[in-house]
C-alpha positions in Angstrom: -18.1 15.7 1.6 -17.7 11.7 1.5 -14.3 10.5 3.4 -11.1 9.4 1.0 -9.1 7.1 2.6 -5.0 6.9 1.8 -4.0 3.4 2.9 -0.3 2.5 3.6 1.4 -0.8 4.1 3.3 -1.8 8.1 5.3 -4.7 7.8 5.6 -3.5 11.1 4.5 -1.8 14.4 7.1 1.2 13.8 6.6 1.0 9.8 2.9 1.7 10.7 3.1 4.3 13.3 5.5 6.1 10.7 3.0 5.9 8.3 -0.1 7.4 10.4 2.8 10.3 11.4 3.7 10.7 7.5 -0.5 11.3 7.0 -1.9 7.8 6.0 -5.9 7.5 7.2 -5.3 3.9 7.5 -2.6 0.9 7.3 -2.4 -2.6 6.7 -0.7 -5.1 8.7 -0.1 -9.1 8.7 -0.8 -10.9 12.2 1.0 -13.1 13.2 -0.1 -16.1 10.7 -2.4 -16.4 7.8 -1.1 -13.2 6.0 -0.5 -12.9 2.4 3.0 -11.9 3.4 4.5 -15.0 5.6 7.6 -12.9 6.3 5.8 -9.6 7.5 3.7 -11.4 10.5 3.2 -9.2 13.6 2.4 -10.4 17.6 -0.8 -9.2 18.8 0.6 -6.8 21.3 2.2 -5.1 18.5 -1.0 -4.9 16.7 -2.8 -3.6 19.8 -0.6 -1.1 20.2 -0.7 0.1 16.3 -4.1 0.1 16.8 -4.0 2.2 20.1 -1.6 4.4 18.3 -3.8 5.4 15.3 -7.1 5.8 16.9 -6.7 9.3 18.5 -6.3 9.9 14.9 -9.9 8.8 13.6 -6.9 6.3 11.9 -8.0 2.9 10.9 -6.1 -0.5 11.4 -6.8 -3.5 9.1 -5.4 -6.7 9.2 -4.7 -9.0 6.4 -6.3 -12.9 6.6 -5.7 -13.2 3.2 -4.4 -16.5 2.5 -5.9 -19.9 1.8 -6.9 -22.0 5.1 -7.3 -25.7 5.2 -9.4 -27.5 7.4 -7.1 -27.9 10.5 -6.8 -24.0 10.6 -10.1 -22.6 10.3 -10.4 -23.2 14.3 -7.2 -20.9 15.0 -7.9 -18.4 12.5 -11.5 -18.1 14.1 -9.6 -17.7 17.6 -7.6 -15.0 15.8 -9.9 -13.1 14.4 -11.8 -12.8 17.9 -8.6 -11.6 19.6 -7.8 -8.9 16.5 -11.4 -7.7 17.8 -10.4 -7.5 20.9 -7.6 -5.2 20.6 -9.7 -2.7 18.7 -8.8 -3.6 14.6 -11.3 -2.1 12.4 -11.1 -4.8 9.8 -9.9 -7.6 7.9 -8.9 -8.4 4.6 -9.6 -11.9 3.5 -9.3 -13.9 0.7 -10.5 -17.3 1.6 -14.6 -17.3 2.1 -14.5 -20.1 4.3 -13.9 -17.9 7.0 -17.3 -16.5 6.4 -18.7 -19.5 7.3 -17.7 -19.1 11.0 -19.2 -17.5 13.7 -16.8 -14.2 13.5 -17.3 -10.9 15.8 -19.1 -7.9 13.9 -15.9 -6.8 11.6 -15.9 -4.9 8.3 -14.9 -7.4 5.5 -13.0 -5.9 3.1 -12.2 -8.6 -0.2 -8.5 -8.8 -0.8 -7.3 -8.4 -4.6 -6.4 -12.0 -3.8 -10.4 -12.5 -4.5 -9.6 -11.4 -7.9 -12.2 -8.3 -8.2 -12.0 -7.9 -11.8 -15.9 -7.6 -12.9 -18.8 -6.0 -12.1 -20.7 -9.5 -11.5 -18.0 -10.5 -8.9 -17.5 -7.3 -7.2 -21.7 -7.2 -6.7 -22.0 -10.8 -5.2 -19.4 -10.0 -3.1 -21.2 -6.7 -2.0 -24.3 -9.0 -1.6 -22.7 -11.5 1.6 -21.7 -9.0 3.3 -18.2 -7.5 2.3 -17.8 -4.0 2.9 -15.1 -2.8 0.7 -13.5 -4.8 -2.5 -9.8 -4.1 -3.2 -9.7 -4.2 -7.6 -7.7 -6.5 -9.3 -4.7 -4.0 -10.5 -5.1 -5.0 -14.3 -8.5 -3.1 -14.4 -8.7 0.2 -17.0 -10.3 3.4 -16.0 -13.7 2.5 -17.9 -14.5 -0.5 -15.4 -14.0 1.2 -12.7 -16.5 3.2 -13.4 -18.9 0.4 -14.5 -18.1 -0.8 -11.1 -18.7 2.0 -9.4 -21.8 2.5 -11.5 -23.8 -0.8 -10.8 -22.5 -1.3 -7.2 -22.8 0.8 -3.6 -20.0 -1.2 -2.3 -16.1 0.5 -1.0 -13.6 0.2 -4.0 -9.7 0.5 -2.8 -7.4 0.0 -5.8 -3.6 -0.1 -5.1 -1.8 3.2 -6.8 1.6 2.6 -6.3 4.4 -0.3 -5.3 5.0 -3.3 -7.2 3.1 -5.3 -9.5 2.2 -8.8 -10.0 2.6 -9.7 -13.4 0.0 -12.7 -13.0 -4.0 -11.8 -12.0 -3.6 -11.9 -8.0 -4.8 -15.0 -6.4 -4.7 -16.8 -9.7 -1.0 -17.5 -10.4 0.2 -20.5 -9.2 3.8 -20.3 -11.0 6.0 -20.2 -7.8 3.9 -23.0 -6.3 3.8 -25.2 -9.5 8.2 -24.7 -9.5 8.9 -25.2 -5.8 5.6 -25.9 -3.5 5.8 -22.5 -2.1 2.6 -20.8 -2.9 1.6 -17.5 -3.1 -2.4 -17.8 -2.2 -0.5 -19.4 1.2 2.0 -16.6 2.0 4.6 -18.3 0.2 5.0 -16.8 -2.8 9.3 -17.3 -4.4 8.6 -14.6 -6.7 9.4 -16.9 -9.6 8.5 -14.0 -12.0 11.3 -11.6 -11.0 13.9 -14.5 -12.3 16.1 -14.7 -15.5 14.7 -16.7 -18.2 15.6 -17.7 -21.6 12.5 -17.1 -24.6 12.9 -19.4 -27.5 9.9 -19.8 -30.4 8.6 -23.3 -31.6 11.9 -24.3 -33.4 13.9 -23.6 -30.4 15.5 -20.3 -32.3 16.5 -17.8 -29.1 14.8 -14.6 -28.7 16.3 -13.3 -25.4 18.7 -14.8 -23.5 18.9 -14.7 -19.3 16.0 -11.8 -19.3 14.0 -11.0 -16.7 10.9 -11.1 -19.2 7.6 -11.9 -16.5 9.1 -8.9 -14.4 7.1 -5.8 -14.0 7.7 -2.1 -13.3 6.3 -0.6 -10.4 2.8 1.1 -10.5 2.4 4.8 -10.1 -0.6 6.6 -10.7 -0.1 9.6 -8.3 -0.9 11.7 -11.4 -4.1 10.5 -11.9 -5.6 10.6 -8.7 -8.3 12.8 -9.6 -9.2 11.0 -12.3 -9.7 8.0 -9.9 -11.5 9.9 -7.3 -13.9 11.1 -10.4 -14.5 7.4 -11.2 -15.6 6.4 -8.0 -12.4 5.3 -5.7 -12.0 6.1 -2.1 -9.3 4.1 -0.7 -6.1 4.6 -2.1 -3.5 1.7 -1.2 0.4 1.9 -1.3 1.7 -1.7 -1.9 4.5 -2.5 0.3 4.3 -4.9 3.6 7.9 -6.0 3.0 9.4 -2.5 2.7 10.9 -0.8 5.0 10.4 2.4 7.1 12.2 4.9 4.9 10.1 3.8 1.9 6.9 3.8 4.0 7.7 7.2 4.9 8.3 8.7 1.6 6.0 7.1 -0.1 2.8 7.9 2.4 4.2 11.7 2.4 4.3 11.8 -1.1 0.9 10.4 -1.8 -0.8 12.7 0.7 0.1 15.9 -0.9 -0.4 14.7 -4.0 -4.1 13.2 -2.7 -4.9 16.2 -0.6 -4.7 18.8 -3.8 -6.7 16.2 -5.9 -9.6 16.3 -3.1 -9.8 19.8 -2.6 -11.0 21.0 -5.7 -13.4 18.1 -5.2 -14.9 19.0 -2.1 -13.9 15.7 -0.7 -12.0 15.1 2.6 -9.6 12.9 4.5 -10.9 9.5 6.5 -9.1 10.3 9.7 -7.7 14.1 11.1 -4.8 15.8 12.0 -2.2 17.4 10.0 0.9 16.1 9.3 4.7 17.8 9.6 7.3 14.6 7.9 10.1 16.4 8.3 11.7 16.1 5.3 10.8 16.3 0.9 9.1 13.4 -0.2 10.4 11.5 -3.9 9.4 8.0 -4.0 12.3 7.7 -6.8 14.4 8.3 -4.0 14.1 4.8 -2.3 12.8 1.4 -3.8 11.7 2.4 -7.2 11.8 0.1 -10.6 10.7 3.0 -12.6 6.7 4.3 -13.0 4.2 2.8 -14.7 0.2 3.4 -14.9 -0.2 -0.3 -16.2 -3.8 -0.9 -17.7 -5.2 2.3 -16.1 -5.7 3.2 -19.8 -5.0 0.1 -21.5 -2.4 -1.4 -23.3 -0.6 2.0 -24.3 3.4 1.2 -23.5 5.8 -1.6 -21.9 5.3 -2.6 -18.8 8.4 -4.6 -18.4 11.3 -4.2 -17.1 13.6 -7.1 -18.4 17.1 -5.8 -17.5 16.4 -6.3 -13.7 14.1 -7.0 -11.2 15.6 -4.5 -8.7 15.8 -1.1 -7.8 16.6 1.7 -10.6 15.7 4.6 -8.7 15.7 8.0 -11.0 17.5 8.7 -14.2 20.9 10.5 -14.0 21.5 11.3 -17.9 23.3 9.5 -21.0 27.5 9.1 -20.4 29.0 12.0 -23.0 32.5 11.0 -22.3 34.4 8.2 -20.3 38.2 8.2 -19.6 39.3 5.8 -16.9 37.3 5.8 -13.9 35.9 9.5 -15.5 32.3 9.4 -17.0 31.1 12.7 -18.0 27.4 13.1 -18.1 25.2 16.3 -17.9 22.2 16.1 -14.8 19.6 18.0 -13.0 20.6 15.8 -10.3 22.7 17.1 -7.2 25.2 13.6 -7.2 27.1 13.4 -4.0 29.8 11.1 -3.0 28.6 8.0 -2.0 25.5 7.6 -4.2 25.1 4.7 -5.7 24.4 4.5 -9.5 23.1 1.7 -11.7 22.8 1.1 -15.7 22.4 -1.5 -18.2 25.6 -2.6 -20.1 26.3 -3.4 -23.9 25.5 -7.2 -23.1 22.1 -6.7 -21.0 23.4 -7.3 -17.6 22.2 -5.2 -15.3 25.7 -3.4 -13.2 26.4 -1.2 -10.2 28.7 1.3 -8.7 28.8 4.0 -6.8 30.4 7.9 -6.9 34.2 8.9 -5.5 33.7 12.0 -6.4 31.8 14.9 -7.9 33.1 17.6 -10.3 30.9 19.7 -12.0 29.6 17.3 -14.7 32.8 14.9 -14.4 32.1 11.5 -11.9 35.0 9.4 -10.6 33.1 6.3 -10.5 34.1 3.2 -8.3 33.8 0.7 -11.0 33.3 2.5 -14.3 33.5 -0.7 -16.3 30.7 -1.4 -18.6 29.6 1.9 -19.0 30.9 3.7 -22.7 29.5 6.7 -24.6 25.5 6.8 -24.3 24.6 4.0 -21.5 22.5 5.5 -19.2 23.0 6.1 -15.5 20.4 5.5 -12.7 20.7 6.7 -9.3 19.2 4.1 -6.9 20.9 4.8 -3.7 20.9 8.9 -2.8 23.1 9.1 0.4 21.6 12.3 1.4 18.0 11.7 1.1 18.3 9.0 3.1 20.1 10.8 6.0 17.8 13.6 5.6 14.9 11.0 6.2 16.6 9.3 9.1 17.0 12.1 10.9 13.8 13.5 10.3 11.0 12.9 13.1 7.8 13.1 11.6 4.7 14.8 13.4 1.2 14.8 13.1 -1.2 17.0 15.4 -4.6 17.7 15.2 -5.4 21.6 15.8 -7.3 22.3 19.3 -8.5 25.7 20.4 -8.8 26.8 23.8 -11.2 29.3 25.5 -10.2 30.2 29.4 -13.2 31.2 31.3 -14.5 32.3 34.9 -17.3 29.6 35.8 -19.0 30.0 39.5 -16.5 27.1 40.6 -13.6 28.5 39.4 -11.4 28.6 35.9 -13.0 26.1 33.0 -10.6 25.8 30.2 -12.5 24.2 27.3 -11.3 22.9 25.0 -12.3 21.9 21.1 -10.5 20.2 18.4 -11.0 20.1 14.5 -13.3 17.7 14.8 -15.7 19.7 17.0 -14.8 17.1 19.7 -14.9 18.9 23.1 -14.2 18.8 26.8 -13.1 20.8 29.8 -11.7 20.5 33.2 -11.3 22.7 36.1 -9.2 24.6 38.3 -11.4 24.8 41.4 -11.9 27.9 44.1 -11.5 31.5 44.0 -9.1 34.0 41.9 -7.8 37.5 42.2 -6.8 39.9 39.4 -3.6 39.8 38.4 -1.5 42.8 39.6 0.5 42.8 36.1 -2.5 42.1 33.6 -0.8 42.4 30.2 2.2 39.8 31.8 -0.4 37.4 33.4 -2.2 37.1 29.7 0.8 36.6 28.1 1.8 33.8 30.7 -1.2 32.0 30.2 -1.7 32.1 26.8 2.5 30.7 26.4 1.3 28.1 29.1 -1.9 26.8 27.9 -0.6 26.0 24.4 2.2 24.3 25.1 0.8 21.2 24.2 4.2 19.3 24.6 4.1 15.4 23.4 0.1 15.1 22.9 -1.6 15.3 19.3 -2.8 18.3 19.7 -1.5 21.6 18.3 -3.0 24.7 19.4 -4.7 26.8 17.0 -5.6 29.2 19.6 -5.9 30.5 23.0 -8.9 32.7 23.8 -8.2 34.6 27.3 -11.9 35.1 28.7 -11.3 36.2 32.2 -11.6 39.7 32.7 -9.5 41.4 34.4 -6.7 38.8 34.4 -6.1 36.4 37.3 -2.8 35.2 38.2 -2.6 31.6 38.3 1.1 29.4 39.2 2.8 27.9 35.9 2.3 24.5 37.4 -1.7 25.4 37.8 -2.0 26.5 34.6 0.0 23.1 33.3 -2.4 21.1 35.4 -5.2 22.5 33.7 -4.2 22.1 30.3 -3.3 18.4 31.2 -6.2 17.7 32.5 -8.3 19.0 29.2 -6.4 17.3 27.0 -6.5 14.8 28.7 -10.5 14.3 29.0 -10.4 15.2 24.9 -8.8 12.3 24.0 -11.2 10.7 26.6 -13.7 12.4 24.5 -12.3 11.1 20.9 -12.2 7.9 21.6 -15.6 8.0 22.8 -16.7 9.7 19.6 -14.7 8.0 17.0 -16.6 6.8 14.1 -16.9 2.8 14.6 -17.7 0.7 11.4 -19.3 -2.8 12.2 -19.5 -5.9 9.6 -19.5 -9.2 9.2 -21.1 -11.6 6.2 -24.4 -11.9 4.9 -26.1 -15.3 4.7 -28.4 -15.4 2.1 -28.4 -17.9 -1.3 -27.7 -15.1 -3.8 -26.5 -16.9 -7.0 -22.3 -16.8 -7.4 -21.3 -15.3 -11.3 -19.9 -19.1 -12.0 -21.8 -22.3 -11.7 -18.5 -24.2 -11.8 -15.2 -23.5 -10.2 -11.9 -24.9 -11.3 -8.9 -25.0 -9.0 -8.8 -21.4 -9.8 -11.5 -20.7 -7.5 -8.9 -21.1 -4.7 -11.1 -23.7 -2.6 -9.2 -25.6 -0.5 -11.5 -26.5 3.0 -14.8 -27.7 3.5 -16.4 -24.4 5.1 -15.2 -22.7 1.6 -17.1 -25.6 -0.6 -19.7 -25.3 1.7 -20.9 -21.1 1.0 -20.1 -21.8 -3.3 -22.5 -24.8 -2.6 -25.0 -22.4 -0.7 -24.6 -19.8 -3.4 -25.3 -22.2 -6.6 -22.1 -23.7 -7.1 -22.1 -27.1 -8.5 -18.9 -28.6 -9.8 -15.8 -27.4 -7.7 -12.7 -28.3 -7.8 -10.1 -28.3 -5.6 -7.5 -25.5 -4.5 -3.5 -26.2 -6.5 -2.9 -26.1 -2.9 -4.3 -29.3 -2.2 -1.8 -31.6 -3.8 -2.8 -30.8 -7.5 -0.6 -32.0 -10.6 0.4 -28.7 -12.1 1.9 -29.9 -15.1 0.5 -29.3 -18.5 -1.8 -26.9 -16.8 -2.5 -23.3 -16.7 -0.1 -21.5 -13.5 -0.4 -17.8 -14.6 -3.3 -15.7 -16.1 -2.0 -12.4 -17.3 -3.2 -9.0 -19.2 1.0 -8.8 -19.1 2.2 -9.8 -23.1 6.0 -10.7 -23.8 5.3 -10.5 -27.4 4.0 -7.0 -27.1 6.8 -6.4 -24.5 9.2 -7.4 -27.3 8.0 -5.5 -30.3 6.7 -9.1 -31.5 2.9 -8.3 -31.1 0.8 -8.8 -34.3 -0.7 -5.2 -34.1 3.0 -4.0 -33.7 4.6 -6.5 -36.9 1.9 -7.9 -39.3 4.6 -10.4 -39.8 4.5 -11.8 -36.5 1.6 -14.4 -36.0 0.5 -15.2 -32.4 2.2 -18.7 -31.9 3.3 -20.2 -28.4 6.8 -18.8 -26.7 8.6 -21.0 -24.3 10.2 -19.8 -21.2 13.2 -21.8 -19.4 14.7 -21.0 -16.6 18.3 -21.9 -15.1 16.5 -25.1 -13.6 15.4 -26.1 -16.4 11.7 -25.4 -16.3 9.8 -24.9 -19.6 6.6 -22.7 -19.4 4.9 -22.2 -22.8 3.0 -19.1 -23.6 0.4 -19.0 -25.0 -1.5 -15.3 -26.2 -4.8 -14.4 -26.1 -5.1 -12.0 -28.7 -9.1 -11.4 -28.3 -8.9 -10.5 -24.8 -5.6 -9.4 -25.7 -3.7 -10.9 -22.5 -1.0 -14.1 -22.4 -1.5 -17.8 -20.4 1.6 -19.3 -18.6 1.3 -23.2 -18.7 4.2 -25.5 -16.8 5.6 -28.0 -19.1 7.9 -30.0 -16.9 12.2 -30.1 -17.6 13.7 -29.2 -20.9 
C-alpha cells in the first residue's frame, strides 16, 4: 500500500492551511526570495508556522528555490536553505544545480519542471545526484510516463490541473527576450497571454489581435487512475498566485476524485486525517479557462484558447432569443442575480456582463450588447458558490479511539489514533462507584469525546471501569486534555521524516554540450556540468545574452494546428514560417517542426 501524495499550491500561509483542511498531503510555497513566483514570497515565520500547522497531519511542506541564482546569491540562498531546515520544511524544489554544489542540510531534492524533465535519460541522471522526486515536464503523453517510470526508481509528481505554459518550462525566454523580466528568475510578464496579430510570409493577415500562444487550463481529474497505473504518486494543483477560494475548491475537488481512484487500487493517502470542506467542490466555479488533458494522449484537439486569456468558467447554453436587455437561453444551470456571464462576440472580442434578473429561461442582462441569436454564454463569476465557500470553515480530524481503564494508580485513559499512534495520561488516586451507573457512563463517554478544537475526532469511547466511578466534568476534561495532548507529543515524535541532499559522483550528464538553454548562469552551476562531462557551455539568457534572431520559446503547442492550417489537417497547407506581432511591435517568427510535430518561437526585433 505505497503512499499517493495530492500536492496543492499556498501563495500563502492561510492559502496553505486551507489547503491541508480541504485534504491536500502536501503544499508548496515560495520563501521569501528565489521563488519561481516573485510575487507569491512568504517570511520565514509564516513558513514555520505552515509547517507547524501541517505536521500533526503527517502533512508535508515544500518550498520552492526554483529560480536561476548568480554568483552574488548563492551565499544567501545557502543561509536560506539552512533556516527553511530549521523550521521543519521537508523539502525543496530547485531548479538551478548550483545549489547542489553547496554545503546544504540533509533535505529531499525534489527537480522542479523548471529542470525540464522531459526524458528518460534526464529524469535518470537526475535520480543519480541525488534528487529525490522529479516534477515532469507537462507536455509529456501517457506512454513516457511509463517509460519513465519503467527505467527509473526515482518520485514522479506531474501537475494535473491549473494553468499551462505554452512554452517547455524553464526553456522559454519570450517575456525576458521582450522586456528583461525573466521567467527562469521569478519574473516571468506572461508575454504569451497577450494579443497578437499572425500574418504568413507575404504579410497576408490570418488573425487579427488573438490571443494565439494562450493555453487552456489542464485537467486531468478524469484520468487519475490512469496516471496512478502508470507510475505517478504526487499529484500537483498549479496555482501559487491564486487565491484561497480557488485553493479550496480545487484541493476538495481533487481529493474525492483521487481518493476513489486509489481505493480500487489498494493505494493510500501520504498524510491522515479526514477532511469535512464544508461546502461542494466545482473547480468551474472559480478561475477556470475551460479543461484540457493537453498531450496526456497526444495531439488529439486544440489546446488554445484565442478569444481570451481569462477566466470562462462553465458553459451556460446558446442565446435562442434576445429582445432588449432579454436573452433567452435554455440551462442546467441555477443563474442567480448577480452572476457574472462572459461570451465571445461576432468580431472576436472577448465581453462581460452580469444577471439583473432571473426568469425561468428569460435573463435581463446588464449589458446585453454583443450577444445575438447562437453566441454562447459562460458563467465565470457564480455569486452563490462563492458565498457558500466563504462561509464555509473547513475541518480536518483524524479519528482517535479512547479506552477508560482502572490501573493500580488510578484512571488511564488511552488513547490511539488512525495511525496506531498512542499514548495515555492519568488521573491519579482512588475512586468509588458511581451511585447512578447508567448516568455516570453516559457522562463520561459525552465528556471524553468532546474533542473540542484539537485534530482529533472520536471514533469511540470504550468505558472499562466496572462498576462505574463518578469522576467531576472538569476531571474527566483534564484527562482527555492531557491524552491528547501527549498524542500529538507522540505524532510528532513518530512522523515519518524523509532526509536528502545531492549525490557527488561523476555520472555522465545526457548532453556533452549545453547552449544557453541549459539555464547556467553562476560558477558553482558550470562547475557540477563540468564534473558530470560537460564540455562546451554556454551561458544562462539571463546573463546579458543578445536574444535576437534566436530561439525564445520551445513548444509541443502548434498555431497552425490550432488554426485548422496543419498539413495533416489541409494537404494544401505546407509548413512555412508564421510571424507574430504584437501591439509593440515585436515580430516573432514561427517556425514548425513537423517531425517532432511541435513549433519554435524566434524574436526578430521591431516590424
Amino acid at each position: 500500500m505505497r503512499a499517493t501524495e495530492l500536492l496543492a499550491p499556498a501563495k500563502d500561509r492561510v492559502c496553505g492551511e486551507t489547503a491541508i483542511l480541504c485534504g491536500a498531503d502536501a503544499v508548496y510555497i515560495g520563501a521569501a526570495r528565489f521563488g519561481a513566483r516573485a510575487a507569491a514570497a512568504n517570511a520565514l515565520d509564516d513558513i514555520a508556522a505552515l509547517v507547524e500547522f501541517a505536521h500533526p497531519y503527517w502533512a508535508r511542506v515544500y518550498v520552492t528555490l526554483n529560480t536561476l541564482l548568480r554568483d552574488d546569491e548563492l551565499a544567501e540562498a545557502q543561509r536560506l536553505v539552512e533556516r527553511l531546515y530549521a523550521v521543519g520544511v521537508d523539502g525543496l524544489i530547485v531548479q538551478d544545480v548550483g545549489l547542489l554544489e553547496l554545503e546544504l542540510p540533509p533535505l529531499p531534492l525534489i527537480a522542479s519542471t523548471q529542470m525540464h524533465n522531459h526524458t528518460v535519460e534526464r529524469v535518470a541522471f537526475l535520480e543519480s545526484v541525488g534528487f529525490q522526486r522529479v516534477i515532469l515536464a507537462r507536455e509529456l503523453a501517457l506512454d513516457q510516463i511509463r517509460a519513465i517510470r519503467a527505467r527509473t526508481n526515482i518520485e514522479l509528481e506531474c501537475f494535473v490541473h491549473g494553468a499551462l505554459c505554452v512554452g517547455y518550462s524553464g526553456q522559454c525566454y519570450l517575456s525576458y527576450a521582450l522586456g528583461g523580466r525573466s521567467g527562469n528568475r521569478g519574473e516571468c510578464a506572461q508575454p504569451c497571454r497577450k494579443p497578437y496579430t499572425l500574418r504568413d510570409g507575404a504579410g497576408a493577415v490570418l488573425a487579427r489581435d488573438s490571443h494565439l500562444l494562450s493555453l487552456q487550463d489542464l485537467d486531468l481529474s478524469e484520468h487519475l487512475g490512469e496516471l496512478l497505473d502508470a507510475g505517478v504518486r504526487a499529484f500537483k494543483i498549479e496555482g501559487r498566485l491564486k487565491d484561497r477560494a480557488y485553493v479550496a475548491n480545487a484541493t476538495a475537488y481533487y481529493r474525492s476524485r483521487l481518493d476513489a481512484a486509489m481505493a480500487s487500487r489498494g493505494l493510500v493517502p501520504s498524510s491522515s486525517g479526514r477532511s469535512h470542506p464544508g461546502f461542494v467542490a466545482d473547480p468551474a466555479k472559480t478561475f477556470h479557462r475551460g479543461g484540457s488533458t493537453y498531450f496526456l494522449f497526444g495531439r488529439n484537439a486544440p489546446v488554445g484558447m484565442p478569444a481570451t486569456p481569462k477566466a470562462t468558467g462553465e458553459r451556460v447554453g446558446a442565446a435562442r432569443r434576445v429582445r432588449g436587455a432579454i436573452v433567452e437561453v435554455h440551462t442546467d444551470l441555477e443563474l442567480h442575480p448577480g452572476d457574472g456571464l462572459c461570451f465571445v462576440d461576432a468580431q472576436g472580442h472577448f465581453r462581460g456582463t452580469s444577471v439583473v434578473a432571473v426568469n425561468g429561461d428569460q435573463l435581463t442582462l446588464a449589458k446585453p450588447a454583443g450577444i445575438r441569436r447562437g453566441t454562447v454564454l459562460w458563467r465565470n463569476l457564480d455569486r452563490a458558490f462563492l458565498r457558500a465557500l466563504a462561509a464555509s470553515r473547513p475541518e480536518r480530524r483524524l479519528a482517535v479511539h479512547m479506552t477508560l481503564e482502572a490501573v493500580p494508580e488510578g484512571l488511564r485513559l488511552a488513547v490511539r489514533d488512525e495511525d496506531g499512534v498512542a499514548a495515555a495520561a492519568l488521573h491519579p488516586g482512588a475512586w468509588a462507584p458511581a451511585r447512578q451507573p447508567a448516568q455516570a457512563r453516559a457522562t463520561m463517554q459525552r465528556q471524553l469525546a468532546r474533542t473540542g478544537n484539537t485534530p482529533f475526532a472520536c471514533a469511540g469511547v470504550r468505558i472499562a471501569v466496572e462498576p462505574p466511578c463518578f469522576l467531576p466534568v472538569s476531571a474527566l476534561n483534564a484527562l482527555r486534555r492531557a491524552a491528547l495532548d501527549r498524542l500529538l507529543q507522540a505524532r510528532a515524535a513518530q512522523r515519518p521524516v524523509r532526509l536528502g541532499g545531492a549525490v557527488r559522483n561523476e555520472v555522465p550528464f545526457p548532453e556533452e554540450a549545453l547552449s544557453f538553454t541549459g539555464n547556467v548562469l553562476n560558477a558553482r552551476a558550470r562547475a557540477f556540468y563540468r564534473r558530470h562531462g560537460v564540455r562546451d557551455i554556454e551561458p544562462a539568457a539571463e546573463s546579458g545574452l543578445d536574444l535576437r534572431g534566436r530561439q525564445v520559446m520551445t513548444t509541443r503547442y502548434c498555431v497552425r494546428y490550432q488554426l485548422g492550417l496543419c498539413p495533416e489537417q489541409d494537404p494544401a497547407q505546407r509548413p512555412a514560417p508564421l510571424f507574430l506581432t504584437d501591439a509593440e511591435g515585436h515580430v516573432l517568427e514561427l517556425r514548425f517542426e513537423c517531425q517532432r510535430c511541435g513549433m519554435a518561437v524566434l524574436l526578430r526585433g521591431p516590424s
